[in-house]
VOZAMI-440611 format. One record per residue (C-alpha): x, y, z; residue number from 1. Coordinates in nm, 4 decimals, padded with zeros to 6 digits. Example, Ala and Ser with C-alpha at 12.3 -4.5 7.8 and 13.67 -1.06 7.14 Angstrom:
<nodes>
<node><east>01.2300</east><north>-00.4500</north><up>00.7800</up><num>1</num></node>
<node><east>01.3670</east><north>-00.1060</north><up>00.7140</up><num>2</num></node>
</nodes>
This chain:
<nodes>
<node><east>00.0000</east><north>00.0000</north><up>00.0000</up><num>1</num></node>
<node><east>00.1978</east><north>00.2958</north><up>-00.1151</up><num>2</num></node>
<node><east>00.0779</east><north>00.6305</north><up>-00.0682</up><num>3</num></node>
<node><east>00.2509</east><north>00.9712</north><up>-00.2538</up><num>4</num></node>
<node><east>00.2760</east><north>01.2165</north><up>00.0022</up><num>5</num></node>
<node><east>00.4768</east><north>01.4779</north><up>-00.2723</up><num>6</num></node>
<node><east>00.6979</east><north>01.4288</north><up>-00.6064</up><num>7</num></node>
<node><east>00.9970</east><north>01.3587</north><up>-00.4070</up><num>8</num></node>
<node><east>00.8243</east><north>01.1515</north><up>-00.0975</up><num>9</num></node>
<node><east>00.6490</east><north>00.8479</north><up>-00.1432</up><num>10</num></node>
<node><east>00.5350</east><north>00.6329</north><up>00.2707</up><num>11</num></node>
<node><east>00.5180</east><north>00.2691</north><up>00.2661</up><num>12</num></node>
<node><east>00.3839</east><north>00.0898</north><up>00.5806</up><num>13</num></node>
<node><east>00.4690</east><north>00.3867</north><up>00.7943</up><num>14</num></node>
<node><east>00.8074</east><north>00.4519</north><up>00.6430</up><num>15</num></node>
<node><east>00.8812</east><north>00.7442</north><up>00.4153</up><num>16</num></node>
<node><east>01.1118</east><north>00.6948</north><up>00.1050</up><num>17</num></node>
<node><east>01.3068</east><north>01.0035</north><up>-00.0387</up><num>18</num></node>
<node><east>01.3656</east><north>00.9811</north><up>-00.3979</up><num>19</num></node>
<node><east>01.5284</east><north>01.2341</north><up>-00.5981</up><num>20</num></node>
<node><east>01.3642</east><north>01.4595</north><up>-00.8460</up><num>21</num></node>
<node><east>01.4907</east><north>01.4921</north><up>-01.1855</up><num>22</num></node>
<node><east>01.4619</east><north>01.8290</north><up>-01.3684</up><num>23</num></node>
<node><east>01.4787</east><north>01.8415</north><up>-01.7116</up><num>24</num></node>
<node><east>01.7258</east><north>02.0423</north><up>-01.9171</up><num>25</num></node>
<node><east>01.4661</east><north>02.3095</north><up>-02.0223</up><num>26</num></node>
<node><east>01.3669</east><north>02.3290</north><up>-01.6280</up><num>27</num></node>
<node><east>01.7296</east><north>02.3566</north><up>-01.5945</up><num>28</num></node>
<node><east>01.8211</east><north>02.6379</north><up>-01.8320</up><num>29</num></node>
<node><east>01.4698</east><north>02.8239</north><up>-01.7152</up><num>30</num></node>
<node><east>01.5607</east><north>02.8617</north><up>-01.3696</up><num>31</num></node>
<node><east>01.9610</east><north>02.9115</north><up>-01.4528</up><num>32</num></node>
<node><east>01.8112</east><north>03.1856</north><up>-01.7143</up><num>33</num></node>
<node><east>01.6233</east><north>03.3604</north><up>-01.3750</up><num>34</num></node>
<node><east>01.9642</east><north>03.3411</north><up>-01.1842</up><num>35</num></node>
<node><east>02.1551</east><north>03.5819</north><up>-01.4441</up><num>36</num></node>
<node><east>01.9066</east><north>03.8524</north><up>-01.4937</up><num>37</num></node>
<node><east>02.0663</east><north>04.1905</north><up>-01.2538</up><num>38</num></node>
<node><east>01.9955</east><north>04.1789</north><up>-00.8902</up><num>39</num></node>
<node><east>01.8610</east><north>03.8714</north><up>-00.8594</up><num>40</num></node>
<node><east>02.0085</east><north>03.6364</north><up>-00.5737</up><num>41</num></node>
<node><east>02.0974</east><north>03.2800</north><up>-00.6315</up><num>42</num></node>
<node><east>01.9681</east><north>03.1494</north><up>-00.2939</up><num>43</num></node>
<node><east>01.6769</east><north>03.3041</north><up>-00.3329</up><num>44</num></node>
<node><east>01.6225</east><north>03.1620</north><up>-00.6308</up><num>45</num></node>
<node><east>01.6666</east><north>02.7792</north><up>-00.5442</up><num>46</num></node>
<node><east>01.4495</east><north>02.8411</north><up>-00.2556</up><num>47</num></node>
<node><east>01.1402</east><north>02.9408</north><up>-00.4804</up><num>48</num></node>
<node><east>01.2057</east><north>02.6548</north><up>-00.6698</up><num>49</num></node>
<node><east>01.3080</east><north>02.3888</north><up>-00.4151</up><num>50</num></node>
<node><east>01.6856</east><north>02.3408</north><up>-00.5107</up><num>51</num></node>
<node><east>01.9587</east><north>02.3523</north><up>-00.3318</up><num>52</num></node>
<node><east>02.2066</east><north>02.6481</north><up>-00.3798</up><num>53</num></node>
<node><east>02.4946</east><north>02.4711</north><up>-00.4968</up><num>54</num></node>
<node><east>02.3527</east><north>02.2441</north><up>-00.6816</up><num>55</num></node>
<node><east>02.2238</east><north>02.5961</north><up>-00.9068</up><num>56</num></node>
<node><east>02.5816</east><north>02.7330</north><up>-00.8762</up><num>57</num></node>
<node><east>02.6442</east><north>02.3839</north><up>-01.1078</up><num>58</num></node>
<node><east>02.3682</east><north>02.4294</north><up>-01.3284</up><num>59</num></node>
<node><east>02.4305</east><north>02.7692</north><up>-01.3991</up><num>60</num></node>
<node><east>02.8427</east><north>02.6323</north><up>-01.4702</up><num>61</num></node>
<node><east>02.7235</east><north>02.3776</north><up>-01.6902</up><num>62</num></node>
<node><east>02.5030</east><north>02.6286</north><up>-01.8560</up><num>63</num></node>
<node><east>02.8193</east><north>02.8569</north><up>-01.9194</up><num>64</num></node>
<node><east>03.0112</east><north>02.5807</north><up>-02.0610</up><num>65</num></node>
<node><east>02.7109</east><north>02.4789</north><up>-02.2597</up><num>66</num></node>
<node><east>02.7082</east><north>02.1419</north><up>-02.1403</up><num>67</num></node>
<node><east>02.3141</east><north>02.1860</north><up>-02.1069</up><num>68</num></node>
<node><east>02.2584</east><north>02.1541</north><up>-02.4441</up><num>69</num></node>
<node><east>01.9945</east><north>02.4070</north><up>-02.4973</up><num>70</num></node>
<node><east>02.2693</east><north>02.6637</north><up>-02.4699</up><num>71</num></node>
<node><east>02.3929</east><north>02.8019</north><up>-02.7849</up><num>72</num></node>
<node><east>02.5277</east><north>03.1136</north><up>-02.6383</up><num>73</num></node>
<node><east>02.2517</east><north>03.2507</north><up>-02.8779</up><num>74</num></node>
<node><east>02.1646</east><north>03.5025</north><up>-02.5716</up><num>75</num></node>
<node><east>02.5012</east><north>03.6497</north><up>-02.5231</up><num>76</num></node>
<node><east>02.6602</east><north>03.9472</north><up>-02.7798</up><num>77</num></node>
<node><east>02.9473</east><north>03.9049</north><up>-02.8917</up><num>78</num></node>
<node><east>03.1700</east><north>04.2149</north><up>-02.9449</up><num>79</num></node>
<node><east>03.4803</east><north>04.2468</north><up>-03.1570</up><num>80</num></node>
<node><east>03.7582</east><north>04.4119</north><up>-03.0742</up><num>81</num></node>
<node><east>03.9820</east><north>04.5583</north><up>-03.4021</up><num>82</num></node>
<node><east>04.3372</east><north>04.4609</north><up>-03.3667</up><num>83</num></node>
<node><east>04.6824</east><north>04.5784</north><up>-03.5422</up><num>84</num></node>
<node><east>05.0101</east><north>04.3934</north><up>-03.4551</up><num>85</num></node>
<node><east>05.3072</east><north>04.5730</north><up>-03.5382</up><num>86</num></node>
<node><east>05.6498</east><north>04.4759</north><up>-03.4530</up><num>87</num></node>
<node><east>05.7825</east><north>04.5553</north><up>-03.1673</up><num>88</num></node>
<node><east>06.1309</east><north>04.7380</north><up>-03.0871</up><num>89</num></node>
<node><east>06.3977</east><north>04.5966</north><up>-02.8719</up><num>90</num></node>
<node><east>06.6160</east><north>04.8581</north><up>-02.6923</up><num>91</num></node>
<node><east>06.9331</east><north>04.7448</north><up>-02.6877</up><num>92</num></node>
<node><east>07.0838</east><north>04.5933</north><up>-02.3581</up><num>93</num></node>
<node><east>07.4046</east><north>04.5163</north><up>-02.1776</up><num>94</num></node>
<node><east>07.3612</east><north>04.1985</north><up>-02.3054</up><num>95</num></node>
<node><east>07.5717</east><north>04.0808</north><up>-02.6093</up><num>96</num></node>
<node><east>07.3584</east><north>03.7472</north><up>-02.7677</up><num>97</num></node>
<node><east>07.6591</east><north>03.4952</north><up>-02.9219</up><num>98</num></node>
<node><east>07.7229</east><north>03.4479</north><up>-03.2686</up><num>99</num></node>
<node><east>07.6012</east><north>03.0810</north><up>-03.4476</up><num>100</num></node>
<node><east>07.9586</east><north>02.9250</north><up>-03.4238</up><num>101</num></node>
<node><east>07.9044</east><north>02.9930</north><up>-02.9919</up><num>102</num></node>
<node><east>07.5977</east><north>02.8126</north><up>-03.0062</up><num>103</num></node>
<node><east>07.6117</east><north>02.5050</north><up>-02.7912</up><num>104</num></node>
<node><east>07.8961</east><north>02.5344</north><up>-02.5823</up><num>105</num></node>
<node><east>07.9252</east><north>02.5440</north><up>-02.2267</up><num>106</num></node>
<node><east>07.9839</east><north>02.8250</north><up>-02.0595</up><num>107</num></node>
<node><east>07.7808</east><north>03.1050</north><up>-01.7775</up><num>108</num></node>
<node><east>07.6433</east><north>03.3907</north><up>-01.8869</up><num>109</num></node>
<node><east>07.4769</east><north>03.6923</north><up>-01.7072</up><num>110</num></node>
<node><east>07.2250</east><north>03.9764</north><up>-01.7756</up><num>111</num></node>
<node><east>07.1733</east><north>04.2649</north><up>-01.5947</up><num>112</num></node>
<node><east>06.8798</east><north>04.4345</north><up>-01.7541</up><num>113</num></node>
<node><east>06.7536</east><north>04.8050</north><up>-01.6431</up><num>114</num></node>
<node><east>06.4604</east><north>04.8142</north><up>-01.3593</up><num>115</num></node>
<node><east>06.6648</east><north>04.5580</north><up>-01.1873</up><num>116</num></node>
<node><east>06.5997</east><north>04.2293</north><up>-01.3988</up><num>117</num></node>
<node><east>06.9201</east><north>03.9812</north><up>-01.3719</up><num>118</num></node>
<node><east>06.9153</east><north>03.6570</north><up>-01.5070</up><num>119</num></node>
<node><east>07.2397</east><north>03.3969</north><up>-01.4551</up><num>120</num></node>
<node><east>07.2465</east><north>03.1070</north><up>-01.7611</up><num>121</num></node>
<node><east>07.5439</east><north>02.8300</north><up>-01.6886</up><num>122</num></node>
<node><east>07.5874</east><north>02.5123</north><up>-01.8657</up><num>123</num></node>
<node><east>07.5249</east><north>02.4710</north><up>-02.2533</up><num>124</num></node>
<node><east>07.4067</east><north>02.8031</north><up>-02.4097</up><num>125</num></node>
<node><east>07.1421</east><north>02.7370</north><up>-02.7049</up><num>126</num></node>
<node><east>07.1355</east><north>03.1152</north><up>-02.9504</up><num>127</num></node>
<node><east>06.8050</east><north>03.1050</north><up>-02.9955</up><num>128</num></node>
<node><east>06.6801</east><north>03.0706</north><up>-02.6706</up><num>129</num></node>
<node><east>06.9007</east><north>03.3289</north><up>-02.5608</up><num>130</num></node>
<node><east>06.7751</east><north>03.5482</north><up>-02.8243</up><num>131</num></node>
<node><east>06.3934</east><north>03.4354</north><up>-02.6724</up><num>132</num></node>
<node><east>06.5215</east><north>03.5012</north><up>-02.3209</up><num>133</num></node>
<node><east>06.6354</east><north>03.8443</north><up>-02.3966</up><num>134</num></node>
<node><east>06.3415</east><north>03.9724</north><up>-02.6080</up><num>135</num></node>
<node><east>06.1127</east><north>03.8531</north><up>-02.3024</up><num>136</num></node>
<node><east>06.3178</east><north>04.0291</north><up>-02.0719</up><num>137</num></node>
<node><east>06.2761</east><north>04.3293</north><up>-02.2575</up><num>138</num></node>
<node><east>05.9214</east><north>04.3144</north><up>-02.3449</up><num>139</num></node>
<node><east>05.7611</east><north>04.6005</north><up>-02.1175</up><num>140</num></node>
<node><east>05.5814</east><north>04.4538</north><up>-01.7797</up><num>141</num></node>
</nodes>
């Protein structure tokens, strides 16, 4: 003789059985959709529609990463930004980078770039990761 008391509740000879409820993905994105409109607070939220809190801080992650799948992203604008790369100039340095025939032999070298930056290299010495080392160094912070 089983009785339903609610959706998630269902007593059996005096016992009561807790079952959990299973929202579907447009239920989901519905109440996830209420939780991003301005002002509106998440707890509050799950309360009015009998979910936990955390388990709509997940919903509303999934929802981001559009692992719902009734989230296209259709909802957000998109803005482009215009960009121009140009090359960028290196002021020279204390630092003298080796020649090809260098490349590869041992040896300890050290930079003392201004603002403070000092970097100490020993053992083999590859060119062109000095030459990477030293642009970096001199890129602006």
């Amino acid at each position: 003789m089983d009785t339903k008391v609610d959706s998630s509740v269902s007593v059996s000879r005096g016992t009561a059985i807790r079952s959990r409820r299973r929202w579907s993905v447009q239920e989901k994105v519905r109440i996830v959709l209420e939780t991003l409109e301005a002002g509106v607070s998440v707890p509050v939220i799950a309360r009015r529609h009998c979910v936990n809190a955390n388990q709509l801080f997940i919903w509303r992650g999934q929802y981001r990463r559009g692992e719902l799948g009734a989230n296209d992203n259709r909802d957000r604008a998109v803005n482009l930004l215009p960009v121009q790369v140009e090359p960028s100039i290196v002021p020279p340095s204390k630092a003298v980078i080796p020649d090809a025939s260098a490349a590869g032999t041992n040896g300890c070298i050290e930079i003392e770039i201004s603002g403070g930056r000092h970097v100490k290299i020993s053992g083999q010495i590859d060119a062109k990761a000095l030459r990477v080392l030293i642009r970096e160094l001199l890129r602006p912070c």
